[in-house]
C-alpha positions as CSV (number, residue, x, y, z in Angstrom):
1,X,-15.8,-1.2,-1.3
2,X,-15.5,-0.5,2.2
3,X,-17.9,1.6,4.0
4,X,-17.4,3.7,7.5
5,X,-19.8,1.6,9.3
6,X,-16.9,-0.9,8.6
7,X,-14.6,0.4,10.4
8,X,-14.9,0.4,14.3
9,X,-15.9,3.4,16.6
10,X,-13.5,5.8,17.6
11,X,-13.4,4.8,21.4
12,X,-12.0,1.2,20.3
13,X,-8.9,3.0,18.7
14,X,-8.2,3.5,22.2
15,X,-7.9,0.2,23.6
16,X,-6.4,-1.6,20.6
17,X,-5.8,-1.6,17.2
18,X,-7.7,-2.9,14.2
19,X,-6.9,-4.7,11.4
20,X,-8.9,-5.4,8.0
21,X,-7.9,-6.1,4.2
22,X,-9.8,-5.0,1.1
23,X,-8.8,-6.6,-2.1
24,X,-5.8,-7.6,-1.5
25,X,-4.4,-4.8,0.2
26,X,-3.9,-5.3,4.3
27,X,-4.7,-2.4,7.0
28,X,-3.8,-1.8,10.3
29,X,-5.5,1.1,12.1
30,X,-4.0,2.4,15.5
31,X,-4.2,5.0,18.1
32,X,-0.8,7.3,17.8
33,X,-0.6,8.6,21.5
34,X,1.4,11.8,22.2
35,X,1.6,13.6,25.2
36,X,-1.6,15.8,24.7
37,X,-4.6,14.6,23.9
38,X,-5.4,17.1,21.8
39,X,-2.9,16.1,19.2
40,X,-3.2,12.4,19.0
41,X,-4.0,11.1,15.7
42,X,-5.1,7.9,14.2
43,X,-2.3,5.9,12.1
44,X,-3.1,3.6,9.3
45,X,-0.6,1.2,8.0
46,X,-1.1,-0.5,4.3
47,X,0.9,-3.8,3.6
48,X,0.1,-7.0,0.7
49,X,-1.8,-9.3,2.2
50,X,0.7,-11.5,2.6
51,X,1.7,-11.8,6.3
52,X,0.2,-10.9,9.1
53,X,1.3,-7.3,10.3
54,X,3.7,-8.6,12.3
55,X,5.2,-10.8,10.3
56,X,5.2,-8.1,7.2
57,X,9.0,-6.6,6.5
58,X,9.0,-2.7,7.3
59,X,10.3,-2.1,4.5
60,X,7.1,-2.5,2.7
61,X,4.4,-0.9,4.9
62,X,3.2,2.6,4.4
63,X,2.4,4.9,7.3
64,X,-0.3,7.3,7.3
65,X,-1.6,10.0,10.3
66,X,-5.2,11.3,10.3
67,X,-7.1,13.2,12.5
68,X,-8.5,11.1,16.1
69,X,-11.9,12.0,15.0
70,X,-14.8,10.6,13.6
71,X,-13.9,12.6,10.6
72,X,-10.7,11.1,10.5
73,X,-12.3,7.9,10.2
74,X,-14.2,9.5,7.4
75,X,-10.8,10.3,5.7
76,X,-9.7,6.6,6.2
77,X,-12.5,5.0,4.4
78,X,-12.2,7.3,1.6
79,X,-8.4,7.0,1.4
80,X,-8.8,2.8,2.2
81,X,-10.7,3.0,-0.9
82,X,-8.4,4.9,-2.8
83,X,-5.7,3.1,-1.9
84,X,-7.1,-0.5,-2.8
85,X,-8.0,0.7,-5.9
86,X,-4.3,3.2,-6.6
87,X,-2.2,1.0,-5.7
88,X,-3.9,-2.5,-7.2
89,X,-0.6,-4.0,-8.6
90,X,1.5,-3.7,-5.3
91,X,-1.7,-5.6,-3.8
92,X,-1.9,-8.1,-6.2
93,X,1.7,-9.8,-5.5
């Protein structure tokens, strides 16, 4: 189970993204500029754990957008969690 203290702060979102897996199911979580400040958001990408993100066809990664908040990281754990668990058979390739 992943927990929010696993995740990084929000001011590292800005310099690069972060990457993580949780049984079996691969994360990628990014800073989704726009032209205002005000409206960037946090993207999380879930892929198998297969390939690196990179390496990982399109075709099978789901996009996400939450908030650029620490209550958007909030949402993230919960919906990591979610996810890992939801989705268990797509994981488990």
């Amino acid at each position: 189970m992943l927990r929010r203290i696993d995740l990084m702060a929000l001011a590292f979102y800005r310099k690069e993204p972060f990457t993580g897996s949780l049984d079996g199911m691969r994360y990628r979580i990014s800073l989704k500029k726009s032209g205002d400040p005000e409206t960037e958001s946090l993207e999380v990408v879930l892929y198998p754990d297969e390939f690196c993100y990179e390496k990982t066809d399109e075709a099978v990664k789901q996009c996400y957008e939450f908030p650029f908040s620490d209550e958007g990281l909030e949402q993230i754990t919960a919906f990591l969690n979610e996810q890992a668990d939801k989705q268990k058979d797509l994981w488990n390739l």
